[in-house]
C-alpha positions as CSV (number, residue, x, y, z in Angstrom):
1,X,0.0,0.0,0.0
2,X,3.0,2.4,0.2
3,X,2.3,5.5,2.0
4,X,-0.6,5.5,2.0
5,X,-3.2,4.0,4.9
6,X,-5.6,1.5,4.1
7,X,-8.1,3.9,6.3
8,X,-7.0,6.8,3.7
9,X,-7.1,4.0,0.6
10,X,-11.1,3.5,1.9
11,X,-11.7,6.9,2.4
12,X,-11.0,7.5,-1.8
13,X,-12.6,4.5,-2.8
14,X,-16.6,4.4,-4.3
15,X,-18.7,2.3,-3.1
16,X,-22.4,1.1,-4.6
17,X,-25.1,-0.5,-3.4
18,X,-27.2,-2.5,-6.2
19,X,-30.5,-2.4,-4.1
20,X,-31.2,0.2,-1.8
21,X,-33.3,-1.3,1.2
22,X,-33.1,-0.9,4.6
23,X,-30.4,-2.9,4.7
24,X,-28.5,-0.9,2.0
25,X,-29.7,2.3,4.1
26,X,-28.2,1.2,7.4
27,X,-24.8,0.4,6.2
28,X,-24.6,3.6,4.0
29,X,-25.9,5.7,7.2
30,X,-23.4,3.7,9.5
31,X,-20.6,4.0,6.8
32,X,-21.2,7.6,6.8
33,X,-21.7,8.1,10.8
34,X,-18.4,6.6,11.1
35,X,-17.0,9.0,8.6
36,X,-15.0,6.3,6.9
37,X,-16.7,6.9,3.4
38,X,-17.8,9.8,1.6
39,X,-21.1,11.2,0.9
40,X,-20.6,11.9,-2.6
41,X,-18.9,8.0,-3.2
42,X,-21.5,6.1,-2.6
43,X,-24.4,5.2,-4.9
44,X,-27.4,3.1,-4.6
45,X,-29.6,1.9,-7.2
46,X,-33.0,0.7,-7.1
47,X,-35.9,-0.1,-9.5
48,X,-38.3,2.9,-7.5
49,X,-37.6,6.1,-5.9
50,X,-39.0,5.0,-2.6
51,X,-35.7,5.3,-1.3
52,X,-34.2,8.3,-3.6
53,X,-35.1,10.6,-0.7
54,X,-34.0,9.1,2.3
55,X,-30.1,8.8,0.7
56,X,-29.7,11.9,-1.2
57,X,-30.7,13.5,2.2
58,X,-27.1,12.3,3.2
59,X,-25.7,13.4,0.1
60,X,-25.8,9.8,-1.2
61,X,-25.8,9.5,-5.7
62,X,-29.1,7.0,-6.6
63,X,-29.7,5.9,-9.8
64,X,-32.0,3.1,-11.4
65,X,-29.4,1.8,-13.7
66,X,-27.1,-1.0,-12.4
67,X,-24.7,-1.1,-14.4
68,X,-24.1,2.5,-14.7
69,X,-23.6,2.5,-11.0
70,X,-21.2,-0.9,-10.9
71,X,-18.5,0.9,-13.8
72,X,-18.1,3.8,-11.5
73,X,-17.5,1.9,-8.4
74,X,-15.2,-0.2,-6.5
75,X,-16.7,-1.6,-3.7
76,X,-20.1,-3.1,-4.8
77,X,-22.4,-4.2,-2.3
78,X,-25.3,-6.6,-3.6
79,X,-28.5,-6.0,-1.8
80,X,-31.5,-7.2,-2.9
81,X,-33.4,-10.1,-2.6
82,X,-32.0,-13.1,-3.2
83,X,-34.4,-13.9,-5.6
84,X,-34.0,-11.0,-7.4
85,X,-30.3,-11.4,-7.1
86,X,-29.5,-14.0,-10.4
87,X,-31.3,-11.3,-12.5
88,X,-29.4,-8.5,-11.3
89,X,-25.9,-10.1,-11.6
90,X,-27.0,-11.2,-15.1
91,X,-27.5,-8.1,-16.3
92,X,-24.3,-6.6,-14.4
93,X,-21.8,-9.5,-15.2
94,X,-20.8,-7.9,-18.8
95,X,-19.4,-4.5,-17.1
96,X,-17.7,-6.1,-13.6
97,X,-13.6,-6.1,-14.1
98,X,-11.2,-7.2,-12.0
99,X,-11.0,-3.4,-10.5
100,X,-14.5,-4.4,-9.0
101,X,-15.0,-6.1,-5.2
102,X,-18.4,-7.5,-5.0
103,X,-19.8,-8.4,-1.7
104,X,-22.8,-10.0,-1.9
105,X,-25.6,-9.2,1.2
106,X,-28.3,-11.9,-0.2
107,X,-28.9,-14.3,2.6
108,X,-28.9,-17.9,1.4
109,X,-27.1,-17.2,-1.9
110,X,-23.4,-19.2,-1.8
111,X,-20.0,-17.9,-3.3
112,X,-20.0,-21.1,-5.7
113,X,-23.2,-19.3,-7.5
114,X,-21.9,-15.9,-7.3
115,X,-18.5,-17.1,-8.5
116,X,-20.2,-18.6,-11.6
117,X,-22.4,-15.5,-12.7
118,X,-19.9,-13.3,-12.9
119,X,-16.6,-12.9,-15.1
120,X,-13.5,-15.8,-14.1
121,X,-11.8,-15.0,-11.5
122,X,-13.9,-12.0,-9.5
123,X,-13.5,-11.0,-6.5
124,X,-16.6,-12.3,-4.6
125,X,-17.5,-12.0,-0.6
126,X,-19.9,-12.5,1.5
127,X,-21.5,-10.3,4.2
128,X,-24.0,-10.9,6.9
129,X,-24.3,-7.8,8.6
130,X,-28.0,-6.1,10.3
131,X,-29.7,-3.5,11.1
132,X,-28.1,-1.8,14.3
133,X,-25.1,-1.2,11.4
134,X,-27.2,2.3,10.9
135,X,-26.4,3.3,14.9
136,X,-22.9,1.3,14.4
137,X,-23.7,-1.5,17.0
138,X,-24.0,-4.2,14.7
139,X,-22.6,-7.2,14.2
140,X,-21.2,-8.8,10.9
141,X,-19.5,-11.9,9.6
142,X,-18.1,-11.9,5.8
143,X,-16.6,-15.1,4.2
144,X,-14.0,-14.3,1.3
145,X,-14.2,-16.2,-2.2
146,X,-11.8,-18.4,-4.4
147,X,-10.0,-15.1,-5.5
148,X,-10.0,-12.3,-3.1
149,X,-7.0,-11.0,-2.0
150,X,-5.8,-10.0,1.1
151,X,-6.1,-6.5,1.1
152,X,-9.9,-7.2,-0.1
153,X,-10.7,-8.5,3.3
154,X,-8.8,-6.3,5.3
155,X,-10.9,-3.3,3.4
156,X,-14.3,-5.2,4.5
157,X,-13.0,-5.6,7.7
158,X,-12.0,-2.5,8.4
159,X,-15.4,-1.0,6.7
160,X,-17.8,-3.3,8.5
161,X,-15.8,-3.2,11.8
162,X,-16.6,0.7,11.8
163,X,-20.6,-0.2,12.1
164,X,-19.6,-2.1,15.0
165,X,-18.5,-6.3,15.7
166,X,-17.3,-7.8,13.1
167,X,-15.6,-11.3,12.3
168,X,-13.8,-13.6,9.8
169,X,-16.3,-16.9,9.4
170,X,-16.4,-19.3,7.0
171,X,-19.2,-19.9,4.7
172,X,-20.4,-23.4,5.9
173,X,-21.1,-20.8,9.4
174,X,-23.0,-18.1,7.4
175,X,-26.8,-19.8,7.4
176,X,-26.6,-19.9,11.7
177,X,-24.9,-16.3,11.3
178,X,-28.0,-15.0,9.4
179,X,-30.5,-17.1,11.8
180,X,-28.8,-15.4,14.5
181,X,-27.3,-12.4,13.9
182,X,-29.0,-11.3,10.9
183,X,-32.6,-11.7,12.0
184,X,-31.3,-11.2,15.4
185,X,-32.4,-7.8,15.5
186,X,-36.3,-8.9,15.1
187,X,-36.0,-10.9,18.1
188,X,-34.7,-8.5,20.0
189,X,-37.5,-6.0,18.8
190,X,-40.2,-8.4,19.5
191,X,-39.0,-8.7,23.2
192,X,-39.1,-5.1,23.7
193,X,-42.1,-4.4,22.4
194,X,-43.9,-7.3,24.8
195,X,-41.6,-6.3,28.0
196,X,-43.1,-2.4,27.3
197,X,-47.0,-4.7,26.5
198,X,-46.1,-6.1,30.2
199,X,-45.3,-2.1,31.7
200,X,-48.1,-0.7,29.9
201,X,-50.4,-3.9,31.4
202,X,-49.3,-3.1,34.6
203,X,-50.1,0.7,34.4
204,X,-46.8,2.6,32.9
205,X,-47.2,5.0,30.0
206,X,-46.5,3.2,26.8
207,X,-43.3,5.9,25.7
208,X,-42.0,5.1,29.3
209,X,-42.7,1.6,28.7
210,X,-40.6,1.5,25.8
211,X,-37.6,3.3,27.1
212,X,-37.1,0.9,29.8
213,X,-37.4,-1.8,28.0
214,X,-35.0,-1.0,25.6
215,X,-32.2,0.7,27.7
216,X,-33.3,-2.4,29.7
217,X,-31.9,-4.7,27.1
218,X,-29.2,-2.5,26.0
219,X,-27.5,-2.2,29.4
220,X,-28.0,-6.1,29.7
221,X,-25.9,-6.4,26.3
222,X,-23.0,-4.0,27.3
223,X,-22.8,-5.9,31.0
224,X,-22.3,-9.4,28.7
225,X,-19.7,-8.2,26.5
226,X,-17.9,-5.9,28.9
227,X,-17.6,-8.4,32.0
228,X,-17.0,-11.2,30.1
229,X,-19.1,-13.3,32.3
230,X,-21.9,-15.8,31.7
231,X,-25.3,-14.5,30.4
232,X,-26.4,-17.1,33.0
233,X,-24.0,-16.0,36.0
234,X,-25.8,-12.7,35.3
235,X,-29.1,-14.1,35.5
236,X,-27.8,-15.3,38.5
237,X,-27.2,-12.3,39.8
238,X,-30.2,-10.5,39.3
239,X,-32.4,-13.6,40.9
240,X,-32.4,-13.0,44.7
241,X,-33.6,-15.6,46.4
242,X,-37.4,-16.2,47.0
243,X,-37.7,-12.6,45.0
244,X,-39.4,-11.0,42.1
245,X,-36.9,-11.9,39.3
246,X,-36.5,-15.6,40.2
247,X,-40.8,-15.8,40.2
248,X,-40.8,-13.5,36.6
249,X,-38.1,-16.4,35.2
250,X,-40.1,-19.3,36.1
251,X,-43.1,-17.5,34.1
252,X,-40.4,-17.8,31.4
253,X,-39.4,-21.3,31.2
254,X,-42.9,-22.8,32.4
255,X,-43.7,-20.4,28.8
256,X,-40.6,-22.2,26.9
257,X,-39.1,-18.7,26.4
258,X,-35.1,-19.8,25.7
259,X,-36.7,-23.0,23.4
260,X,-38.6,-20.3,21.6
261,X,-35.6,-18.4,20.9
262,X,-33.5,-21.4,20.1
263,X,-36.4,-22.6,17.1
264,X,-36.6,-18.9,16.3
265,X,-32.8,-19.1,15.2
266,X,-33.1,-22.5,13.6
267,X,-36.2,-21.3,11.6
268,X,-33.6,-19.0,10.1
269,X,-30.9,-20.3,9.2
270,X,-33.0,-23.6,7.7
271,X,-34.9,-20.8,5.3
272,X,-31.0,-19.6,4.5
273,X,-30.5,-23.3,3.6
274,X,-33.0,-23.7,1.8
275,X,-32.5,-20.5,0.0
276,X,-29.4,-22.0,-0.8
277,X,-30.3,-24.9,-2.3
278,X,-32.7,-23.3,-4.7
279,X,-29.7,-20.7,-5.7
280,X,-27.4,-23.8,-6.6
């Protein structure tokens, strides 16, 4: 890299997002917040304008056509559906080069199809990030292809380490990833919208109801990864004997709350299998 950084080689680089949901959104707004990427290098395409406004109010370039946004980039980010995803690289294949990285966010879809639909020898990866990437407390796992390079993942690293955790998986890894991590987030919404249900039953005010909740959750998370204890020694804590905690967590497991969870993130990451399947 010379002398130059591989912070300031991101910082010049364009980047494109071919699809422009919300997960497309959140990483944009996260790559932004972190100030690793530029406004005015990123561009996301998209077949509507439903999301035109929300990026070029962050100074984001949108476009509908595809291909016109992959030749100007070189980062590519593939985020749409996975079912819309063999269309898309059809129709982009003819213009990718070997200046282009394409990281695919499709849940489901494997490198060994990617790696076919595009030119011999791209450079293909992986990414399963989520939501919380838009307040940079998320957590992402990418899985390099046949030919990436070295300094390919180091540059996804680096970008999706600045929207928060991120790690080095392999793909066989990525379908309990997205089950967990990737729909993650819903589970986590769900909770907090029933815990603020249980306030509001109980006679708080809904908005009050939902603060707690969340903050409630999101102190829980920080004490997990900053003590580097057991989620269960915490528990643990918390449950003083013959009190109100240990009598709410009985309600829970005569409810089958942790099997819930534990079918919730097998439901997942079968779906990404099966998506999978269907892609091959």
């Amino acid at each position: 890299m010379g002398d130059i950084t591989l912070k300031e080689k991101i910082s010049e680089m364009s980047l494109a997002f071919v699809g422009a949901g919300k997960m497309a959104q959140a990483m944009a707004k996260g790559f932004l917040a972190a100030g690793v990427v530029k406004a005015d290098h990123i561009t996301a395409t998209a077949p509507s304008c439903r999301s035109q406004p929300s990026l070029e109010d962050i100074g984001c370039q949108f476009t509908h056509n595809n291909k016109e946004a992959v030749e100007n980039s070189d980062i590519i980010f593939l985020s749409v559906k996975p079912h819309i995803l063999p269309g898309v690289l059809q129709e982009i294949a003819p213009v990718v080069t070997k200046r282009h990285l394409m990281v695919s966010v499709a849940a489901g879809v494997p490198l060994q199809f990617l790696e076919e639909k595009l030119p011999p020898k791209s450079r293909v990866m992986r990414v399963m990030p989520n939501t919380p990437c838009v307040v940079r407390q998320g957590a992402s796992v990418y899985v390099p292809g046949s030919h990436v390079e070295k300094e390919d993942s180091e540059i996804i690293k680096s970008l999706l380490s600045s929207l928060g955790y991120c790690s080095e998986s392999n793909e066989g890894m990525i379908s309990a990833v997205t089950g967990l991590a990737g729909s993650g987030p819903a589970y986590a919404f769900t909770a907090i919208d029933a815990l603020a249900d249980g306030g509001v039953k109980m006679g708080l005010p809904r908005e009050l109801s939902i603060k707690l909740a969340a903050q409630t959750l999101l102190g829980a998370s920080k004490m997990v990864l900053e003590t580097g204890k057991h989620p269960m020694q915490l528990k643990d804590d918390v449950c003083s004997p013959g009190g109100t905690t240990i009598y709410a967590i009985h309600k829970l497991e005569s409810g089958g709350f942790r099997n819930l969870l534990i079918d919730a993130v097998e439901g997942a990451c079968l779906r990404a299998d099966t998506i999978a399947k269907k892609a091959k």
